[in-house]
Backbone as CSV, one residue per row, in Angstrom:
resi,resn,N_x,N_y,N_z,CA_x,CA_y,CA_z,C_x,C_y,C_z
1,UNK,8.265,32.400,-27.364,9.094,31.223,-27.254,9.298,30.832,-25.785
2,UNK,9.494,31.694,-24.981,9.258,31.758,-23.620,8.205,30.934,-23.083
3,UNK,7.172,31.555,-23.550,6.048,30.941,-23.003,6.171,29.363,-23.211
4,UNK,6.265,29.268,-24.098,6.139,27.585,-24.524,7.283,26.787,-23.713
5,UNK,8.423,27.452,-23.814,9.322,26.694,-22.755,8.852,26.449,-21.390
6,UNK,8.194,27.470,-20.856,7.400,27.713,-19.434,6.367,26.615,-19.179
7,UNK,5.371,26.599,-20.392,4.266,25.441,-20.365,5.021,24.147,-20.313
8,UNK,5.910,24.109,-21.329,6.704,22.428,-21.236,6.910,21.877,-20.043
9,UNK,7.965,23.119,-19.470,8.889,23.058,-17.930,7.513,22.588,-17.077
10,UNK,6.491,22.977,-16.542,5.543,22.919,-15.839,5.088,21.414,-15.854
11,UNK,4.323,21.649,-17.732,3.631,19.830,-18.064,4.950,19.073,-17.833
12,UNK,6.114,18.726,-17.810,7.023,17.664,-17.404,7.083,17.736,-16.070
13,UNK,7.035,18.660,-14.998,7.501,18.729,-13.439,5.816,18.376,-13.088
14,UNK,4.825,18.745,-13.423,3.607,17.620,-12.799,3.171,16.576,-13.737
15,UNK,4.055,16.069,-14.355,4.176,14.921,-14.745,5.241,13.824,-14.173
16,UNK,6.263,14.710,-13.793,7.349,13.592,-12.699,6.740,13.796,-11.737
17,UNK,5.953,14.771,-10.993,5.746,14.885,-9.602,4.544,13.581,-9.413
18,UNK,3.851,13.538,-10.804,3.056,12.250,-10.572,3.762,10.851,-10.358
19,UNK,4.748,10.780,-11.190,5.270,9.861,-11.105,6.111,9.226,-10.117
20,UNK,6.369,10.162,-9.548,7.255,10.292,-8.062,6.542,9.600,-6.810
21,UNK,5.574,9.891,-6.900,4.295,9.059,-6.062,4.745,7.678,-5.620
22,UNK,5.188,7.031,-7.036,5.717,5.192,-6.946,7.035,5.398,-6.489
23,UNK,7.570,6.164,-6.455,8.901,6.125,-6.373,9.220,6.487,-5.187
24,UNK,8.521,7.175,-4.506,8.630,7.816,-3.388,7.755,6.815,-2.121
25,UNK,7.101,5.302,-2.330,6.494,4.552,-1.180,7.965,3.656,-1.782
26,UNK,8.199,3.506,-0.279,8.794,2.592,0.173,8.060,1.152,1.007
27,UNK,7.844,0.196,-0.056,7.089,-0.744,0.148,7.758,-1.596,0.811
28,UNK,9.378,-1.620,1.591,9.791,-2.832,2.565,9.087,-1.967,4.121
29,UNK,9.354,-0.280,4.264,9.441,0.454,5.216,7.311,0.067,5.821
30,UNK,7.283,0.080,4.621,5.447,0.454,5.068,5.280,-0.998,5.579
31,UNK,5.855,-2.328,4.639,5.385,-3.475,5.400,5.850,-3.654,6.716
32,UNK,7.138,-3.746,7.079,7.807,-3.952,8.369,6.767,-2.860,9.134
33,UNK,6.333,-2.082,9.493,5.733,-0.623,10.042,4.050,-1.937,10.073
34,UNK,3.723,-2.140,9.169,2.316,-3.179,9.073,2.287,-4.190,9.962
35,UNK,3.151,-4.688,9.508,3.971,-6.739,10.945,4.066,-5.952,11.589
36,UNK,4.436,-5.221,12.260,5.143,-4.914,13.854,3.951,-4.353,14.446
37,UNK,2.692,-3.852,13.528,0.881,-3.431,14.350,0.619,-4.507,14.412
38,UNK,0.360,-5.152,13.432,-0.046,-6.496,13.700,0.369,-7.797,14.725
39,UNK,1.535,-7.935,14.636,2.445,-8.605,15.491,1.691,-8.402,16.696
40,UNK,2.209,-7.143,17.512,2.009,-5.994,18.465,0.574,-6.715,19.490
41,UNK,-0.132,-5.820,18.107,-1.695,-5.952,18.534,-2.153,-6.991,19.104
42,UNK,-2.204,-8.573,18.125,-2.434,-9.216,18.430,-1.672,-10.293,19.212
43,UNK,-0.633,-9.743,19.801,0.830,-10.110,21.035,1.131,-11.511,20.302
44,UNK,1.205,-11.340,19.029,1.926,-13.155,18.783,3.260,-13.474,18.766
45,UNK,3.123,-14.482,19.686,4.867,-14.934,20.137,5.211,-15.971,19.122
46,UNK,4.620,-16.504,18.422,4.593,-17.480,17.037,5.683,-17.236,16.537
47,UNK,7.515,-17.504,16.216,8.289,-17.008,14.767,7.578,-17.241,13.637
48,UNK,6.788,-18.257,13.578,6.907,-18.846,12.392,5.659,-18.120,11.765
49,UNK,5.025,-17.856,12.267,3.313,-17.134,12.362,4.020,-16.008,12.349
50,UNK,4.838,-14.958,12.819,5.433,-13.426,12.524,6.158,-13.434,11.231
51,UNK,6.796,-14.480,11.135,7.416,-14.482,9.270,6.156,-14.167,8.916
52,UNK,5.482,-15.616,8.600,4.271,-15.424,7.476,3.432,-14.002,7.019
53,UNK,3.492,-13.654,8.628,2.836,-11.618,8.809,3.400,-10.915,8.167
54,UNK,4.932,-11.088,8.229,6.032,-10.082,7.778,6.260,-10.365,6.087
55,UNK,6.016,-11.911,5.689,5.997,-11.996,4.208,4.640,-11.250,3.606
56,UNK,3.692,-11.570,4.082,2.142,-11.149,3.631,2.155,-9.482,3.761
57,UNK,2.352,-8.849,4.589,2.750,-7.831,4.874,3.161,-7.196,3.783
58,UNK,4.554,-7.935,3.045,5.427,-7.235,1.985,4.431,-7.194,0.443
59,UNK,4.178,-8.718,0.329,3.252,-8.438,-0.737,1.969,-7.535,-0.772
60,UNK,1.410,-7.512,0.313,0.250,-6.188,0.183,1.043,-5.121,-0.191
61,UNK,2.268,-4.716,0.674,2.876,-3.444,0.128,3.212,-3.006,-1.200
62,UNK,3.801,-4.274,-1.831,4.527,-4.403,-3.136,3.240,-3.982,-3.712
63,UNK,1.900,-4.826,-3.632,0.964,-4.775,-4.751,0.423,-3.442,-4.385
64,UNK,0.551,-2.812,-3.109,0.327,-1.126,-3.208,0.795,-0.575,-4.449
65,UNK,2.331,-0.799,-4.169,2.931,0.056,-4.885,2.626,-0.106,-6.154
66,UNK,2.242,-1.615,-6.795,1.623,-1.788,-7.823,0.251,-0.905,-8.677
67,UNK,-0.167,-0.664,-7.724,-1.688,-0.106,-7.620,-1.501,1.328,-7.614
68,UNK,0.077,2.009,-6.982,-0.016,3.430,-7.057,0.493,3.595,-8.558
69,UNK,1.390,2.590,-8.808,2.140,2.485,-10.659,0.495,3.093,-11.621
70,UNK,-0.485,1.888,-11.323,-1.533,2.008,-12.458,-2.672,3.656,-12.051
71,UNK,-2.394,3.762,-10.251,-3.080,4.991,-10.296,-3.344,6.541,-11.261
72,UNK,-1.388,5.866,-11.304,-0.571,7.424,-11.867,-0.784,7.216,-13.660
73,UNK,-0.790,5.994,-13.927,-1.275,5.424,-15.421,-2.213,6.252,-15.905
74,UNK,-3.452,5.955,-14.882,-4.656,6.618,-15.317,-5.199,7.447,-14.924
75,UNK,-4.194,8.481,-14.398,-4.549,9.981,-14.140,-5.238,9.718,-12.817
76,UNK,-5.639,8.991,-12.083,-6.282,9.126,-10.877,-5.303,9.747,-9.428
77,UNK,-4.095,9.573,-10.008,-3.354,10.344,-8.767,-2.767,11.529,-8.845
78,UNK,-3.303,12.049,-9.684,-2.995,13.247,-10.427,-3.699,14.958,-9.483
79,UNK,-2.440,15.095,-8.799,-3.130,16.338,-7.520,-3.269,15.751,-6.218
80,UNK,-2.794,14.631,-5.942,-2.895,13.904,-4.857,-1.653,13.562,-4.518
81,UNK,-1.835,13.660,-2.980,-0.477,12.953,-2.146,-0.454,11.893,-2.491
82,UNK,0.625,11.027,-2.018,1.033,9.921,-1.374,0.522,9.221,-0.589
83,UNK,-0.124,9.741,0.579,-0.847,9.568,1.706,-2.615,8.858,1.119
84,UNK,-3.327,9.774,0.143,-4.346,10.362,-0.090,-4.383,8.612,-1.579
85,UNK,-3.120,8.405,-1.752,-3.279,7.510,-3.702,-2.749,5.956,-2.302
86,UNK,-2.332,6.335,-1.508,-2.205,5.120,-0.642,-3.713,4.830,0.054
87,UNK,-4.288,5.646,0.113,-5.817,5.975,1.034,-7.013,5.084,0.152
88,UNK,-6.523,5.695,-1.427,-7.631,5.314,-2.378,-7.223,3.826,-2.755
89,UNK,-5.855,2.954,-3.062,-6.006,1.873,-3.614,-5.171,0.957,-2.530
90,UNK,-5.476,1.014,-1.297,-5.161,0.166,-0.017,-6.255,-1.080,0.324
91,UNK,-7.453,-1.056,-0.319,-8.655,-1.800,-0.355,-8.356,-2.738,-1.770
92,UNK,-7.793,-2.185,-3.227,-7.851,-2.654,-4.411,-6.500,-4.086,-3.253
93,UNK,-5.615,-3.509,-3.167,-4.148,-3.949,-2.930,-3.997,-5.336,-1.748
94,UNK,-5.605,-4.748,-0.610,-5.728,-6.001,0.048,-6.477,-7.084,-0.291
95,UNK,-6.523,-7.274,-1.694,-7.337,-8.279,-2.367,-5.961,-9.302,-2.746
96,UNK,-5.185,-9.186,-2.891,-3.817,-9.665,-3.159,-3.592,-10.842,-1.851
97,UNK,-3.917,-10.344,-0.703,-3.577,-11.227,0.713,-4.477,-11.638,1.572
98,UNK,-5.065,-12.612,0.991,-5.767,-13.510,1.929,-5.872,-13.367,3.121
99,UNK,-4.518,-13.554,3.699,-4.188,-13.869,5.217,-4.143,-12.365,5.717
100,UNK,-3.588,-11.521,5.163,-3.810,-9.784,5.155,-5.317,-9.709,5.718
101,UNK,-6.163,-9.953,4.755,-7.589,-9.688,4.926,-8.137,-10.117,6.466
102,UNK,-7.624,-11.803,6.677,-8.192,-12.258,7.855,-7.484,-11.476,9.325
103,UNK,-6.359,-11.112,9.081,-5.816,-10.268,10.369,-6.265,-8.710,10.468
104,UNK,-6.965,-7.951,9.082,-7.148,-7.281,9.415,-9.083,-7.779,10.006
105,UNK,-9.019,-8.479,9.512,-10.624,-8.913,10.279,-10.296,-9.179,12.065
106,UNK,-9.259,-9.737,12.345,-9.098,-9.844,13.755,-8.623,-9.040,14.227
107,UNK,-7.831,-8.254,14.083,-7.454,-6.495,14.505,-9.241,-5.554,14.299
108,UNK,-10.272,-6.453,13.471,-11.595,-5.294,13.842,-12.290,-6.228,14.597
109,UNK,-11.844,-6.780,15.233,-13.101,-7.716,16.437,-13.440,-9.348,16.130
110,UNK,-13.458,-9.170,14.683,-14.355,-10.314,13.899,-13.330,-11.774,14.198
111,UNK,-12.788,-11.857,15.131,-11.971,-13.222,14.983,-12.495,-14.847,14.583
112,UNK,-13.972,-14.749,14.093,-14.953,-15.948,13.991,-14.575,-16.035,12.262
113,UNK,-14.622,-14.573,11.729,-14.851,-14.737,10.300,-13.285,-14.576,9.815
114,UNK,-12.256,-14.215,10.495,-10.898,-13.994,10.087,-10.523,-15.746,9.885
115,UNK,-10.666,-16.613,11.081,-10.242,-17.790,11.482,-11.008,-18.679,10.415
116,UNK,-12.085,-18.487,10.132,-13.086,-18.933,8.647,-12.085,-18.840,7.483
117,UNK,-12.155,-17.342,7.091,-11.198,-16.902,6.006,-9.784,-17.726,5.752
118,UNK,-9.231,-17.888,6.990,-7.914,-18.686,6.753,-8.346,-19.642,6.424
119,UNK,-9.275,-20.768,7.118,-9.586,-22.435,6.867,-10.023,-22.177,5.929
């Protein structure tokens, strides 16, 4: 009877520990932490152009966190950090932000095809 209590206790604690994953990104902390590289990097004194960063910013994060929700769905984050389920669906999540995409194209050099991407 033991035993079986033991197996339960276990299958429920790496079953919250999966679940904990979503619960545990803080998707305002990671965007603000995103705008302020970006900002930074590319020295923009723009307000109105640092909102837009700082809104776009949030929705990539949000739809992270979206993306770590369905990771843990389908067993893919299952034995994996935080770090590691942020690593794997950070590419799915920047499909969500347009303008995301083109700054991270100008943070890699490409400022011809970022400035495209926006127009």
């Amino acid at each position: 009877m033991k035993k079986i209590f033991l197996i339960l206790a276990l299958a429920l604690g790496m079953n919250l520990s999966a679940q904990s994953l979503y619960k545990q990104f803080d998707a305002k902390a990671y965007a603000n932490d995103l705008s302020d590289k970006i900002i930074t990097k590319l020295e923009i004194k723009n307000g109105d152009l640092q909102e837009k960063i700082q809104r776009e910013a949030y929705i990539y994060a949000q739809s992270i966190k979206k993306h770590i929700l369905l990771a843990e769905k389908n067993g893919e984050a299952q034995g994996k950090s935080l770090q590691e389920v942020i690593q794997m669906v950070k590419n799915d999540a920047l499909e969500a932000s347009g303008f995301l995409r083109s700054m991270k194209k100008m943070l890699d050099g490409d400022r011809f095809a970022a400035l495209e991407e926006l127009l």
